[in-house]
C-alpha positions as protocol buffer text, in pm:
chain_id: "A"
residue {
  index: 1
  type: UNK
  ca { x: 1182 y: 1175 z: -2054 }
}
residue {
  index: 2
  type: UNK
  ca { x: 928 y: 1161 z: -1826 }
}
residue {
  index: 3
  type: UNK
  ca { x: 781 y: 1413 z: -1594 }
}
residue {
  index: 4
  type: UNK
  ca { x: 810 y: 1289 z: -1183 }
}
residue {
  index: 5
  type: UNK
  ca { x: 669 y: 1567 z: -956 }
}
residue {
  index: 6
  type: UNK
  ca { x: 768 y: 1574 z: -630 }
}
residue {
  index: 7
  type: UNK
  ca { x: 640 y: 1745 z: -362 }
}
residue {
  index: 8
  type: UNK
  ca { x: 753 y: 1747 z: -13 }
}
residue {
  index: 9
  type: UNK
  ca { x: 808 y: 2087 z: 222 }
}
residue {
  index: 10
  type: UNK
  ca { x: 1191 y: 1969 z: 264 }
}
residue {
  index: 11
  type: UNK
  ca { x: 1409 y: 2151 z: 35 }
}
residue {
  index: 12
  type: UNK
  ca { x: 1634 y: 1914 z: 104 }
}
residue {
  index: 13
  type: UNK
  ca { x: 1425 y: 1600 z: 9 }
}
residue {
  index: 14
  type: UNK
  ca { x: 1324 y: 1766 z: -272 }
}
residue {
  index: 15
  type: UNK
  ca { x: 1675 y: 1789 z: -384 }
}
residue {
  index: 16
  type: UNK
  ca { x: 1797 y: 1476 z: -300 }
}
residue {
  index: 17
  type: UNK
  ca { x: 1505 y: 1256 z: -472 }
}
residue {
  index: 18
  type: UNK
  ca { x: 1519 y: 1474 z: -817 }
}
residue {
  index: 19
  type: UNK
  ca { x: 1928 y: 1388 z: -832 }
}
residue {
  index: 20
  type: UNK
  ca { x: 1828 y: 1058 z: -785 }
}
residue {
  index: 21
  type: UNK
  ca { x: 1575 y: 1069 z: -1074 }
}
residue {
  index: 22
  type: UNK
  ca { x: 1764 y: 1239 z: -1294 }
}
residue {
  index: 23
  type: UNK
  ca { x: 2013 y: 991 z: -1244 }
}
residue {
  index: 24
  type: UNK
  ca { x: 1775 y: 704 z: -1373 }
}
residue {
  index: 25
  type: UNK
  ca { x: 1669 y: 905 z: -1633 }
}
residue {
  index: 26
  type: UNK
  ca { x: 1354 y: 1108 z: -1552 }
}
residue {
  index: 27
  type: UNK
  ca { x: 1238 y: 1462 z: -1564 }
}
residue {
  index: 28
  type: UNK
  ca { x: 1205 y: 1587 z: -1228 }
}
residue {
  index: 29
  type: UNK
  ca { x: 924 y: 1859 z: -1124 }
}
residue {
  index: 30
  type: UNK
  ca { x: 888 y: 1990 z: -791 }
}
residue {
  index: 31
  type: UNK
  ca { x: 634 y: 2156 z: -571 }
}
residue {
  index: 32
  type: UNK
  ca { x: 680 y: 2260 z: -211 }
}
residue {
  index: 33
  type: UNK
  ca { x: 337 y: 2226 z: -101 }
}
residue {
  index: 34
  type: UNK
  ca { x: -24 y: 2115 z: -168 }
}
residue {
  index: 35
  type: UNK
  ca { x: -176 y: 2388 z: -402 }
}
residue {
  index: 36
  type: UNK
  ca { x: 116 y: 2434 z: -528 }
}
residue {
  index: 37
  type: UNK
  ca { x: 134 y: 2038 z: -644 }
}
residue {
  index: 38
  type: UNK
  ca { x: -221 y: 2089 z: -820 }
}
residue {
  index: 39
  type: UNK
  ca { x: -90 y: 2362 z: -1005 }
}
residue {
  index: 40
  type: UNK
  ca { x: 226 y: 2200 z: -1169 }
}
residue {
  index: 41
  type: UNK
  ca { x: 3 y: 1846 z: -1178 }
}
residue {
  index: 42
  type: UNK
  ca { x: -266 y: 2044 z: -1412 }
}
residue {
  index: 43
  type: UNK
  ca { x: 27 y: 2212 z: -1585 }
}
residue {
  index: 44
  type: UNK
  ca { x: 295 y: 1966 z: -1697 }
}
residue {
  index: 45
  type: UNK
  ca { x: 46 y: 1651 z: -1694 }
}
residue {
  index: 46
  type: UNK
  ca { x: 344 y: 1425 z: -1488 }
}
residue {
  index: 47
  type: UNK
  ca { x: 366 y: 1080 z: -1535 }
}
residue {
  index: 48
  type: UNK
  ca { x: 325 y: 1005 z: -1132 }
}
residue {
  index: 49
  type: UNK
  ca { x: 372 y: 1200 z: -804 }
}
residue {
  index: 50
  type: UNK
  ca { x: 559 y: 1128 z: -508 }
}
residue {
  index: 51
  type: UNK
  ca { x: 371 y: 1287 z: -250 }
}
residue {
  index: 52
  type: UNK
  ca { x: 464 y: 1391 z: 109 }
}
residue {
  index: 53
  type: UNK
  ca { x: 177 y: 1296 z: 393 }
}
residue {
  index: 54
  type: UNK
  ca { x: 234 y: 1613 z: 624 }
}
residue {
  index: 55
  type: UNK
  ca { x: 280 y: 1916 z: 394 }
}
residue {
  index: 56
  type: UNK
  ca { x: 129 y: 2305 z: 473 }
}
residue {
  index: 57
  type: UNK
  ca { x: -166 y: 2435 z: 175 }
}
residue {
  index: 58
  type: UNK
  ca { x: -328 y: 2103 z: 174 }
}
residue {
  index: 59
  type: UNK
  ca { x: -181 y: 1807 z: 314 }
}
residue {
  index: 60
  type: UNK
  ca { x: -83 y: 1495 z: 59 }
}
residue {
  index: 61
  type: UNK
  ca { x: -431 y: 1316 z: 165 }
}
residue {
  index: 62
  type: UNK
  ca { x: -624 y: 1607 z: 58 }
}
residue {
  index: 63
  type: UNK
  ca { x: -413 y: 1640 z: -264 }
}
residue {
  index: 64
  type: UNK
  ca { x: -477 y: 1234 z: -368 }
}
residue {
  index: 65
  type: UNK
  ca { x: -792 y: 1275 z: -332 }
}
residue {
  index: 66
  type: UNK
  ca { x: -854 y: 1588 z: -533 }
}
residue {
  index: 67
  type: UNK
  ca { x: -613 y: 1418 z: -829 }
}
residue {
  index: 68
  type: UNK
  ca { x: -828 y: 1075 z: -772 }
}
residue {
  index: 69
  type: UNK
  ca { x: -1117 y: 1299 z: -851 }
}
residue {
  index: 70
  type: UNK
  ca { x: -979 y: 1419 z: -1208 }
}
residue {
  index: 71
  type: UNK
  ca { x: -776 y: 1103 z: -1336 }
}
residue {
  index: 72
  type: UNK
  ca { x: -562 y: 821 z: -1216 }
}
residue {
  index: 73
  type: UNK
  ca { x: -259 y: 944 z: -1147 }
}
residue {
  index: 74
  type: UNK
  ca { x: -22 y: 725 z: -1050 }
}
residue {
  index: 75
  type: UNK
  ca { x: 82 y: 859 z: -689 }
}
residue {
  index: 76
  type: UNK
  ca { x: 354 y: 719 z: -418 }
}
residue {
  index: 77
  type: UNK
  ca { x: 363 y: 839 z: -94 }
}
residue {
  index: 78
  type: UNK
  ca { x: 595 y: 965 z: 118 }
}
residue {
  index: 79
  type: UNK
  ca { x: 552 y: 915 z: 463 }
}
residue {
  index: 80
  type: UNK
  ca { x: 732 y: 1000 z: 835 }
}
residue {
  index: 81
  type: UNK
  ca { x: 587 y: 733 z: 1070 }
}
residue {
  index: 82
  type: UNK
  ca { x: 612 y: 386 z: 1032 }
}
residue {
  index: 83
  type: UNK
  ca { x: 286 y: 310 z: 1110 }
}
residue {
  index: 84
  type: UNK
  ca { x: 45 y: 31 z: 958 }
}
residue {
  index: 85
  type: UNK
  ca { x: -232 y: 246 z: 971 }
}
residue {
  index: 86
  type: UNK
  ca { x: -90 y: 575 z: 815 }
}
residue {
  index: 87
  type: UNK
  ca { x: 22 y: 326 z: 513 }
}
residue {
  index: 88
  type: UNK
  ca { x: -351 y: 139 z: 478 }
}
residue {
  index: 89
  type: UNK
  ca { x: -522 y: 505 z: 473 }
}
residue {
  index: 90
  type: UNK
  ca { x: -279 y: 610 z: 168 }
}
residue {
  index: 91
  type: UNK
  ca { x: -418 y: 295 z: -36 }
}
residue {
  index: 92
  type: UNK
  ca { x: -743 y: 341 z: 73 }
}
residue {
  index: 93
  type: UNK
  ca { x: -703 y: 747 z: -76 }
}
residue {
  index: 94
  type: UNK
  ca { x: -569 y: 550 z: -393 }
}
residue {
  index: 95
  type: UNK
  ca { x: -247 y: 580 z: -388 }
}
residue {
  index: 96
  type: UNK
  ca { x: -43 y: 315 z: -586 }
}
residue {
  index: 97
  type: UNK
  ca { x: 247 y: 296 z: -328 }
}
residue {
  index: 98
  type: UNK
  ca { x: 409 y: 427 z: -24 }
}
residue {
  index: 99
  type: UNK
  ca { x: 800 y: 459 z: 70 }
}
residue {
  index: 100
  type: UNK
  ca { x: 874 y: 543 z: 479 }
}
residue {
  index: 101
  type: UNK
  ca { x: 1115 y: 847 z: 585 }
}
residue {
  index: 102
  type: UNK
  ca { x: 1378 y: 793 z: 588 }
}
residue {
  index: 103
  type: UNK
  ca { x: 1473 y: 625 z: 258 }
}
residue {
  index: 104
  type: UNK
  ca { x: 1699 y: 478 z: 31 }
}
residue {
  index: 105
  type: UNK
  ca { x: 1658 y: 741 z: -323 }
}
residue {
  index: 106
  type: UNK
  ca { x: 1757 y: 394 z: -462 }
}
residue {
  index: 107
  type: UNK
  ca { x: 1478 y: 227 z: -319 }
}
residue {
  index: 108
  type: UNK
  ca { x: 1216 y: 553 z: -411 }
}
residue {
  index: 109
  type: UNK
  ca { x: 1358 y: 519 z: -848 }
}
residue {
  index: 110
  type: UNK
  ca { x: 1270 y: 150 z: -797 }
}
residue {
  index: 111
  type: UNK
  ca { x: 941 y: 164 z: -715 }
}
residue {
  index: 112
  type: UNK
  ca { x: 880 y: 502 z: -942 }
}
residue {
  index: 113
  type: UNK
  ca { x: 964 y: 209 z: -1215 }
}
residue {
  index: 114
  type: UNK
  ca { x: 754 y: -53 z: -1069 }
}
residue {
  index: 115
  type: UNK
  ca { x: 427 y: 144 z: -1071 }
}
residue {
  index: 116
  type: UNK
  ca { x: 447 y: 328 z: -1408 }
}
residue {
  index: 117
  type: UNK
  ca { x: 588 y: -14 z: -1545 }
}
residue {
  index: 118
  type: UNK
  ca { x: 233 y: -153 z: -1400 }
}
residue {
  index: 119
  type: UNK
  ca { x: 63 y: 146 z: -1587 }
}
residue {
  index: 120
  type: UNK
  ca { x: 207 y: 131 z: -1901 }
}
residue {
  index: 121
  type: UNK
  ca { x: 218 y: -284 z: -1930 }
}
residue {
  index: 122
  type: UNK
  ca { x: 43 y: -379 z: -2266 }
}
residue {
  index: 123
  type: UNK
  ca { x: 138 y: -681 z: -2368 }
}
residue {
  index: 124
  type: UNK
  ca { x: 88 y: -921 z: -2150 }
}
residue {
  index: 125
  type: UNK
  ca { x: -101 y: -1217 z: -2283 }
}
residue {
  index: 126
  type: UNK
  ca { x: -456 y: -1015 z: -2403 }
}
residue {
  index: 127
  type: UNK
  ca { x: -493 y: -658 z: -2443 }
}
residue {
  index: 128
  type: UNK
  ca { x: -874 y: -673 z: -2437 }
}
residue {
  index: 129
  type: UNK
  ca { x: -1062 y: -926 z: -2155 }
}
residue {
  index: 130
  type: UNK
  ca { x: -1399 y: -941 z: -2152 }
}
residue {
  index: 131
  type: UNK
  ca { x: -1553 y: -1187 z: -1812 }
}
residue {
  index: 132
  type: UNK
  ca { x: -1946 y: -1095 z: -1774 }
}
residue {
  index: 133
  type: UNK
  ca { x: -2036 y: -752 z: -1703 }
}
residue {
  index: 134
  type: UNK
  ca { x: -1645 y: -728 z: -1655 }
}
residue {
  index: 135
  type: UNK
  ca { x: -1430 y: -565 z: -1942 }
}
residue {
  index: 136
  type: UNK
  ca { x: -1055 y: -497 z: -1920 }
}
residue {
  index: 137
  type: UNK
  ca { x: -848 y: -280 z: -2229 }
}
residue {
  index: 138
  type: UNK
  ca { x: -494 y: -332 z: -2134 }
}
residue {
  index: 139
  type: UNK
  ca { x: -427 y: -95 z: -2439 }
}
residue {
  index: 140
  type: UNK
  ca { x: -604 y: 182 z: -2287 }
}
residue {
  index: 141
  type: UNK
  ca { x: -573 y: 99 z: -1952 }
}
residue {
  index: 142
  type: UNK
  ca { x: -945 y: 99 z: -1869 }
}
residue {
  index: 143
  type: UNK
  ca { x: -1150 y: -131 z: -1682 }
}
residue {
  index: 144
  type: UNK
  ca { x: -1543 y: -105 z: -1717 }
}
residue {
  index: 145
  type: UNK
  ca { x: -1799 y: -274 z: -1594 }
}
residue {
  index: 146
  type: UNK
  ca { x: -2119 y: -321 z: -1770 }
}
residue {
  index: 147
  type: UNK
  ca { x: -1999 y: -59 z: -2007 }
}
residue {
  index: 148
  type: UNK
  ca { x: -1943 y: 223 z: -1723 }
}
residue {
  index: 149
  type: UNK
  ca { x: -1561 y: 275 z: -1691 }
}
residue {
  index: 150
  type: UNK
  ca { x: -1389 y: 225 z: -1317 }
}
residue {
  index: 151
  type: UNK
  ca { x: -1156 y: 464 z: -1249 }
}
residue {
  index: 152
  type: UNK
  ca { x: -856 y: 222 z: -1092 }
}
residue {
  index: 153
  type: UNK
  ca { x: -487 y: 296 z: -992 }
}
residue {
  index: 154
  type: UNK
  ca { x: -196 y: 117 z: -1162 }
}
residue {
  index: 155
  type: UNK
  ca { x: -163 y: -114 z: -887 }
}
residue {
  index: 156
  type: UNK
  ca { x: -525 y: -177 z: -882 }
}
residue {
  index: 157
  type: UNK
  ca { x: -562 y: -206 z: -1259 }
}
residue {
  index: 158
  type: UNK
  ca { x: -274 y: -458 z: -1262 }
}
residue {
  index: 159
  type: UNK
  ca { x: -423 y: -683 z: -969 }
}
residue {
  index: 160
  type: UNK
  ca { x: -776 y: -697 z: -1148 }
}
residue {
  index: 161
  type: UNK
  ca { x: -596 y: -805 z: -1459 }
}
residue {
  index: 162
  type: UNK
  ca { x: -459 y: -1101 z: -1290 }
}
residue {
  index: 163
  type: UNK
  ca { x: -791 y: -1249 z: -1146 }
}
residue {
  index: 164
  type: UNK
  ca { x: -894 y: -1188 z: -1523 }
}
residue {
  index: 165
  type: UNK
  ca { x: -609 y: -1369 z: -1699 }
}
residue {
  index: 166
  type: UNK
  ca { x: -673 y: -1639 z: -1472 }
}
residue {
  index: 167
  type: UNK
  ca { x: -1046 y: -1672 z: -1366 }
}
residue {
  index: 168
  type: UNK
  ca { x: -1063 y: -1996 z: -1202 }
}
residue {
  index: 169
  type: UNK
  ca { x: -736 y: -1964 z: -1008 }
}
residue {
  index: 170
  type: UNK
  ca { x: -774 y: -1887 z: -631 }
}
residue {
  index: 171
  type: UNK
  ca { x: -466 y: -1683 z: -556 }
}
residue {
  index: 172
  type: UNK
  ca { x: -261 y: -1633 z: -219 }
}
residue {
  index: 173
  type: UNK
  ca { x: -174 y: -1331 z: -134 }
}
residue {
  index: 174
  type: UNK
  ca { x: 199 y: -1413 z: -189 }
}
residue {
  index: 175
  type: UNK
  ca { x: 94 y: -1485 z: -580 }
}
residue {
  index: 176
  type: UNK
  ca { x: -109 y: -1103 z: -561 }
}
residue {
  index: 177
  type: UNK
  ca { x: 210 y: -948 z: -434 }
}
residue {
  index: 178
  type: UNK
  ca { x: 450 y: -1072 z: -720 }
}
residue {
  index: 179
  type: UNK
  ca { x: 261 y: -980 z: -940 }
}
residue {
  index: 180
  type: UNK
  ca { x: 130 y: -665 z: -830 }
}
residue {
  index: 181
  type: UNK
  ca { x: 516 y: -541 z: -652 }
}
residue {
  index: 182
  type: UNK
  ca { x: 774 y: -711 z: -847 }
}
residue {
  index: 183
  type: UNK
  ca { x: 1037 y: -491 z: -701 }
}
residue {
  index: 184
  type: UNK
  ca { x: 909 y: -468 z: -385 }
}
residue {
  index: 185
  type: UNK
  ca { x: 1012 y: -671 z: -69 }
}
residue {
  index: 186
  type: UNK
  ca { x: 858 y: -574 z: 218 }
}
residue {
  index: 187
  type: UNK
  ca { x: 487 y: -584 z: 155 }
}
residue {
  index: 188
  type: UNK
  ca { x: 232 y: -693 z: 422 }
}
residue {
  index: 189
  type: UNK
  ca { x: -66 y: -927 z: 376 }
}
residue {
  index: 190
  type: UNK
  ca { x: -255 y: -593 z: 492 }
}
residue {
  index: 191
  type: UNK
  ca { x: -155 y: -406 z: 167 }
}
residue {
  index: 192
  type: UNK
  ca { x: -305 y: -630 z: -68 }
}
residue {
  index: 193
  type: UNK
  ca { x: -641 y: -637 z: 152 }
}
residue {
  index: 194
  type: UNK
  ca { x: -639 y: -292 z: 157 }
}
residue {
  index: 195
  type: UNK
  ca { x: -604 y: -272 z: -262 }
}
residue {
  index: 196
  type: UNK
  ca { x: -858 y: -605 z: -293 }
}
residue {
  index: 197
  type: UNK
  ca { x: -1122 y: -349 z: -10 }
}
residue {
  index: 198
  type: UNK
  ca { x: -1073 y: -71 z: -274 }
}
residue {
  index: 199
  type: UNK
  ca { x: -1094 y: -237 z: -576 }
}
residue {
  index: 200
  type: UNK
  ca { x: -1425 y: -375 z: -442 }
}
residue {
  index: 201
  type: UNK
  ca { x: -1596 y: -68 z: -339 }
}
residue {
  index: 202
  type: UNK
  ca { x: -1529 y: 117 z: -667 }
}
residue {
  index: 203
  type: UNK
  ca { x: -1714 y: -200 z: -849 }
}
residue {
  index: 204
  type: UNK
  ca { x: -1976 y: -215 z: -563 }
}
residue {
  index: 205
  type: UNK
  ca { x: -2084 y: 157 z: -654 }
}
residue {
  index: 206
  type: UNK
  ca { x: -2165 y: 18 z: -982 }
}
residue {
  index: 207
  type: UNK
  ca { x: -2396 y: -287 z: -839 }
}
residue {
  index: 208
  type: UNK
  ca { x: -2104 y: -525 z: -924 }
}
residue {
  index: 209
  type: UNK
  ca { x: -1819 y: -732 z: -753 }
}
residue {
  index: 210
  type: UNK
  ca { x: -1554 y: -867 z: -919 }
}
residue {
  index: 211
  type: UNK
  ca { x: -1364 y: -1068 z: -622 }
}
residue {
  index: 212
  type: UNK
  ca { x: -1464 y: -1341 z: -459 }
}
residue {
  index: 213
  type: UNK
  ca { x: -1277 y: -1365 z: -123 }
}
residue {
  index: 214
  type: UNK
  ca { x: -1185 y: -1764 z: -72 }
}
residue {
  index: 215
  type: UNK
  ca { x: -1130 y: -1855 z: 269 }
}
residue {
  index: 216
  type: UNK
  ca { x: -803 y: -1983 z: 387 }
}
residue {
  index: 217
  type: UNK
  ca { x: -644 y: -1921 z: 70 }
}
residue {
  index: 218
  type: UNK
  ca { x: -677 y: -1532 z: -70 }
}
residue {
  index: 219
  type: UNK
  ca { x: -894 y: -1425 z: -341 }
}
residue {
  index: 220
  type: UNK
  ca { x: -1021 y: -1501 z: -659 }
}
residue {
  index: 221
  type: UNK
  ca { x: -1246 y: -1391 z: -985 }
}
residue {
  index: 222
  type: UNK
  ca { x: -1589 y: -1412 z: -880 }
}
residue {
  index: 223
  type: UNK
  ca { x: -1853 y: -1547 z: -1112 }
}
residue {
  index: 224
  type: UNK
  ca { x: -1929 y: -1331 z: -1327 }
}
């Protein structure tokens, strides 16, 4: 089975999201606060985290990015306000997902599957893409680009492959959303801007760009 840790300072949210895991099949791990998260992450090696925003000994931003720094983790967050901007600086920390308090447990398992189905997808059409100084290993889940690996979250890694698989396509950002949140229904344009700003950056540190925004439309491959 695999490991889920979840960490949240509610007992009683800790409780009611590992019966729903366990349900669907997982192995739920818990942790009540920040350092404590870190500890059980570098211990058990989970398969993702669903992270709580507001916790005491380090808050869920500060424990993204310290996981960001070490590996790419998938990570969901959990969140109390239902506000765009709280959301927006969760992707931007590099987290894969969010899910807004309160919530359906339902709702959480689904979109536990979604991202480490995105992570763990390798066989769609190529396993290995190669587009310039761009190079994708679905296998291994790696992206590089002109040989110097990218460290990219599952729902970034999934997005770049589908400018790859398709690199003369211009898509919307309805197209980047079904592909990128196949189980997800309520995903603003905002969200995939935010992923598209990340993905960007990470490439731009390397003297590269792999997007091409096209006006009017969405996004694209750029030419690589």
């Amino acid at each position: 089975m695999q490991k889920i840790l979840v960490v949240d300072d509610d007992a009683h949210i800790r409780d009611v999201v590992c019966f729903a895991l366990r349900r669907a099949g997982f192995q739920p791990l818990t942790a009540g606060n920040g350092r404590a998260a870190l500890e059980v992450a570098a211990r058990e090696m989970p398969a993702l985290v669903v992270l709580d925003i507001l916790m005491p000994e380090l808050d869920g931003t500060a424990v993204c990015v310290r996981l960001r720094a070490k590996s790419d983790l998938p990570v969901i967050f959990l969140t109390s306000k239902d506000e765009e901007m709280d959301r927006i600086l969760g992707l931007e920390l590099g987290a894969d997902d969010y899910v807004v308090k309160p919530f359906s447990p339902r709702e959480l398992v689904a979109r536990v599957k979604a991202v480490l189905r995105r992570k763990g997808t390798s066989a769609e059409v190529e396993q290995k893409l190669t587009r310039g100084k761009l190079s994708i290993d679905s296998e291994e889940h790696v992206a590089a680009w002109d040989g110097s690996a990218v460290s990219l979250t599952a729902t970034e890694f999934a997005l770049l492959k589908v400018f790859a698989t398709q690199p003369r396509r211009a898509f919307t950002r309805e197209n980047l959303m079904a592909a990128a949140y196949p189980d997800a229904r309520f995903v603003s344009d905002r969200t995939i801007d935010s992923h598209i700003r990340h993905i960007r950056a990470k490439f731009q540190a390397l003297g590269g760009d792999p997007i091409e925004t096209v006006h009017g439309v969405g996004y694209k491959l750029a030419a690589l």
